[in-house]
N, C-alpha and C positions, 0 to 999 in steps of 0.2 A: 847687183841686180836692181837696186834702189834708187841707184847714179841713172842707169839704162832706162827705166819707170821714168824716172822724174825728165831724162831728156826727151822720150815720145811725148809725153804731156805736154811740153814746151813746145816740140815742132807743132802739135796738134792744132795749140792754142794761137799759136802765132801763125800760123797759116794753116783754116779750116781747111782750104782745097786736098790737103792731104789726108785727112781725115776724112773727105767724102771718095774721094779716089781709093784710099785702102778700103773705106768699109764695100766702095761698090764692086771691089775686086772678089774680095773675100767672099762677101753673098752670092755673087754670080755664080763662083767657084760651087758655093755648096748649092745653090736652090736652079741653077741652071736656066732662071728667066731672068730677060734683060728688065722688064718692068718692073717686078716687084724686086730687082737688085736697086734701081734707082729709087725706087719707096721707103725702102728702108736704109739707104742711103743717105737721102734729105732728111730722113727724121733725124739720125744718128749726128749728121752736123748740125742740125737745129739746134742741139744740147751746146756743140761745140759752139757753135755761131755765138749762144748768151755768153758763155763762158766768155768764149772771144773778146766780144764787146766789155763785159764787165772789166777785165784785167785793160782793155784798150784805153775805159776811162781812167782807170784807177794813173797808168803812167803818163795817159795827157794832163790831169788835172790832181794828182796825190791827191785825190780822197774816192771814198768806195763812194758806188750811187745803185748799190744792188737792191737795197731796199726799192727805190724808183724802177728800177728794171721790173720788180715782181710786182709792183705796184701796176705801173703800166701793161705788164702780162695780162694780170688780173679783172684790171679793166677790159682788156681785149675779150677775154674769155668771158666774161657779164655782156658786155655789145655781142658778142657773135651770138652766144643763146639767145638772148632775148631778140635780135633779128629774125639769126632764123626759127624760132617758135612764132616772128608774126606773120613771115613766107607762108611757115610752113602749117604748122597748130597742130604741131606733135614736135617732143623730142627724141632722136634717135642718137644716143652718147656717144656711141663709137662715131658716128658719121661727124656728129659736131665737131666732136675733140681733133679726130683727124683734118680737119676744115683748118681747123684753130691754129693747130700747130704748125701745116704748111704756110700759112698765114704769117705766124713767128717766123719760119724760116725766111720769108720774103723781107718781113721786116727786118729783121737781125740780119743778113745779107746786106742791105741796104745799110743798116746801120754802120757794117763792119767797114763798109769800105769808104762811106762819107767819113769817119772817125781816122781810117789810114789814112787820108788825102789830109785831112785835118793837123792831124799828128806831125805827118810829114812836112807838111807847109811851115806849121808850127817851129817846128827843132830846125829846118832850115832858117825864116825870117831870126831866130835867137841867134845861129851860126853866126848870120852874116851879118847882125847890126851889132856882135859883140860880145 
């Protein structure tokens, strides 16, 4: 059971689309709306997406940069309140936080797949010059 655990983790990690694809499955199945299956969908790979990235850095460059990752989070999360409290002149948490995190998932998206093209380019130019 532990071998089976540890191999979903790894499809997960290494390729979020499955991880957005089963969770939108699954939801659909129980909540029966296509919207809120995609809502909580992108959030569930948002998780994947950081993970994603973190483990992408760690085998392109052998060192962890997860502190940086929560670092830069963090900072997203202070810029997005403090915008929008100047939009707006109230804060409403749930609305933020869900702002924030699609946010993340845009970013982390982005990240995952400039980091594959990187990777990839990477271990090829090593291939070929040697």
């Amino acid at each position: 059971m532990g071998t089976f655990l540890s191999w979903v983790i790894a499809i997960l990690i290494t390729v979020p689309l499955v991880g957005y694809l089963l969770s939108f499955i699954i939801v659909k199945q129980v909540t029966k709306n296509h919207r809120k299956a995609v809502a909580i969908s992108i959030d569930i790979t948002t998780f994947i997406l950081i993970v994603s990235v973190h483990f992408m850095i760690k085998a392109i460059w052998n060192h962890s940069f997860l502190w940086l990752i929560f670092l830069i989070m963090l900072l997203l999360a202070l810029s997005f309140v403090i915008i929008y409290r100047f939009l707006r002149n109230e804060i409403e948490y749930v609305r933020i936080f869900r702002g924030y995190w699609r946010l993340n998932f845009i970013l982390f998206f982005i990240m995952y797949f400039v980091l594959l093209i990187f990777g990839l380019t990477s271990r090829v130019m090593e291939a070929v010059s040697g």
